[in-house]
C-alpha positions, 0 to 999 in steps of 0.5 A: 400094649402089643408089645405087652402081648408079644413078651406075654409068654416071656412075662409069664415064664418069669412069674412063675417060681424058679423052683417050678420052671418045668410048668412056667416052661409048659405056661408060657409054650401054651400062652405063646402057642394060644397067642399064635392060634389066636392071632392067626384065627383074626387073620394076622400074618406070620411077619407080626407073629415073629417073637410069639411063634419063636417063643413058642418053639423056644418054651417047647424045648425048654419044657422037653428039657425041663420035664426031662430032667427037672435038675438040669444045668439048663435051668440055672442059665434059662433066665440068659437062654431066654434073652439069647433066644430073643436076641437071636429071634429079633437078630434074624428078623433083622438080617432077613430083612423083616425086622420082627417090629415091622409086623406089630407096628402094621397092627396100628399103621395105616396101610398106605404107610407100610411101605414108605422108607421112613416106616420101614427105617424107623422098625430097622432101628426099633428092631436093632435096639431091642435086639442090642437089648436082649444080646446085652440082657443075655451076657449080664444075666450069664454073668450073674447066673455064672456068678452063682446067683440065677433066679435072685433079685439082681438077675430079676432086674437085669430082666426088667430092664432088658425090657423095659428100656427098649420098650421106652426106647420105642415110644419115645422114638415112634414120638420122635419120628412122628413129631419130625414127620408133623413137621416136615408136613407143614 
């Protein structure tokens, strides 16, 4: 359910009509913005905030952008700007070597794990897969934003998919890994 949670602004962005982009923009900055204020007030690190505190400097822009000009070309390609965004937020997380995954999986793993090679390999893949997944969601929606059709039902499923199979991904993986290590411990 984290993950529900770190994609919560990016979820709410696309709930709120196209026509009315300027507000989900200002939405999802405020619900990634309270995500961050929330989170850092229990005491989490910035390394399991990656996604939410880049998803808010993201929809402060895009909310600059769209309350300046509310008819920018901006918004045709915001669906395919989103997902570059996140392909860019968990690209760099990887190539720093603080895969934007390693910090969520934290919430749930014992300490005594955080350190070990296995843990941290298992996130570098995680990571890598969703990032592929984002890269790949951006170019398709790009392609159909292109096409002449940004906000339509094939650009919505393009977007689903672009989360929801990598979030299947992960808890079949995480299942994987876990069951190989049951195993290696018997």
């Amino acid at each position: 359910m984290s993950y529900v949670r770190t994609f919560l602004p990016w979820i709410v962005f696309a709930a709120i009509p196209s026509g009315d982009w300027q507000w989900g923009a200002l939405a999802a900055f405020v619900v990634a913005t309270a995500l961050v204020v929330q989170e850092k007030q229990k005491g989490t690190g910035f390394d399991a905030l990656i996604i939410e505190t880049g998803s808010a400097v993201f929809f402060a822009v895009l909310a600059a952008v769209a309350f300046t000009d509310p008819h920018s070309g901006v918004h045709d390609y915001s669906a395919a700007l989103s997902s570059a965004t996140l392909a860019v937020i968990a690209g760099v997380s990887l190539a720093a070597g603080r895969p934007f995954t390693l910090g969520i999986a934290k919430r749930t793993t014992p300490r005594e794990l955080w350190e070990l090679k296995p843990f941290i390999r298992t996130n570098v893949v995680i990571t890598a897969v969703w990032t592929a997944a984002f890269a790949l969601t951006a170019v398709v929606l790009a392609l159909v934003e292109h096409a002449g059709h940004p906000h339509s039902a094939p650009a919505t499923l393009v977007q689903v998919a672009g989360f929801v199979l990598p979030m299947v991904f992960t808890v079949r993986y995480v299942a994987h890994v876990q069951a190989r290590a049951g195993q290696a411990a018997r």
